[in-house]
C-alpha positions in Angstrom: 0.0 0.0 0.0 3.0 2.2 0.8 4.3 1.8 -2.9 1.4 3.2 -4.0 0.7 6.7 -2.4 -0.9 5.0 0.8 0.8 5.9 4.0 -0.5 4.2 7.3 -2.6 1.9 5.3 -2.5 -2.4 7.2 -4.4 -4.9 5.7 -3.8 -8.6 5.8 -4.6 -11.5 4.0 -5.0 -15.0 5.8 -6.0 -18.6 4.7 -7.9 -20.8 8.1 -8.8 -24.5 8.1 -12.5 -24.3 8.9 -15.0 -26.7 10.4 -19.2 -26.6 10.6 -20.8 -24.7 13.5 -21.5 -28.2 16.2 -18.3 -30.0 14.9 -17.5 -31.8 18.1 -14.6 -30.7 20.7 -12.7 -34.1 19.8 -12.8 -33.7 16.3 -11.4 -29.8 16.2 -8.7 -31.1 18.1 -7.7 -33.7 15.7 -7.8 -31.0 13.1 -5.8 -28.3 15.3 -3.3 -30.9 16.0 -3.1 -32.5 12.5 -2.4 -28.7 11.1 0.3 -28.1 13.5 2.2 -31.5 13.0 1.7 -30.8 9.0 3.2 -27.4 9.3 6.2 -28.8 11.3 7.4 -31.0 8.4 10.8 -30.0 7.9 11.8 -27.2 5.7 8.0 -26.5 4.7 8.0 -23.2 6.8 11.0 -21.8 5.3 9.9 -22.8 1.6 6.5 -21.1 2.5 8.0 -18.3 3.9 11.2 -17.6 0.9 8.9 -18.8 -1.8 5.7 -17.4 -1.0 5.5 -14.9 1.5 3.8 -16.9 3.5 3.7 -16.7 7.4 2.5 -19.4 9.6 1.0 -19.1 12.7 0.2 -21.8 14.8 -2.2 -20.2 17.1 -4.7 -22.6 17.1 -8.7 -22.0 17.1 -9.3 -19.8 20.4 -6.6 -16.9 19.1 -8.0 -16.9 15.9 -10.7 -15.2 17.2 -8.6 -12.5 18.4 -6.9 -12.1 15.4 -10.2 -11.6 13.6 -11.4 -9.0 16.0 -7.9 -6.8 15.3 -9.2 -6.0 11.6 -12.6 -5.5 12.6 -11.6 -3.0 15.3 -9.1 -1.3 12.7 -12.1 -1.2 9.4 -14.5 -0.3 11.7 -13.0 2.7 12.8 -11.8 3.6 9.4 -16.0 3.2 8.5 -16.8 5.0 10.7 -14.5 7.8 11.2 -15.3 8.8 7.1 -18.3 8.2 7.1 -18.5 5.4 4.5 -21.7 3.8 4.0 -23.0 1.3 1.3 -24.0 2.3 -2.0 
């Protein structure tokens, strides 16, 4: 955003491994600790990172609602401090 004229601009992109609202406790766990054993395989995070750009975080499911709050707080403040409003 910089390189193009905007200054103070954040925005990030993010890919999440998602289950259905009522997926039991057991199986979510089996998913969060599948993910992180996958993303430990050896030289994966480095390939990710040089190749791609790519930064994993292996916060598992209760931080990523944190994390989705950051951006909401950030937009919602930009919404609402200009006054934007659908067309």
């Amino acid at each position: 955003m910089a390189e193009a004229g905007l200054t103070g601009v954040e925005a990030e992109a993010f890919g999440v491994l998602l289950a259905p609202a009522g997926t039991p406790p057991a199986i979510l766990a089996r998913m969060e600790a599948g993910t992180l054993r996958a993303s430990e395989v050896p030289g994966l995070r480095e390939r990710l990172t040089t190749i791609m750009g790519i930064e994993l975080r292996n916060e598992g499911g209760a931080a990523f609602g944190a994390f989705l709050d950051r951006p909401i707080d950030i937009w919602g403040r930009v919404i609402r401090e200009n006054r934007i409003k659908p067309d």
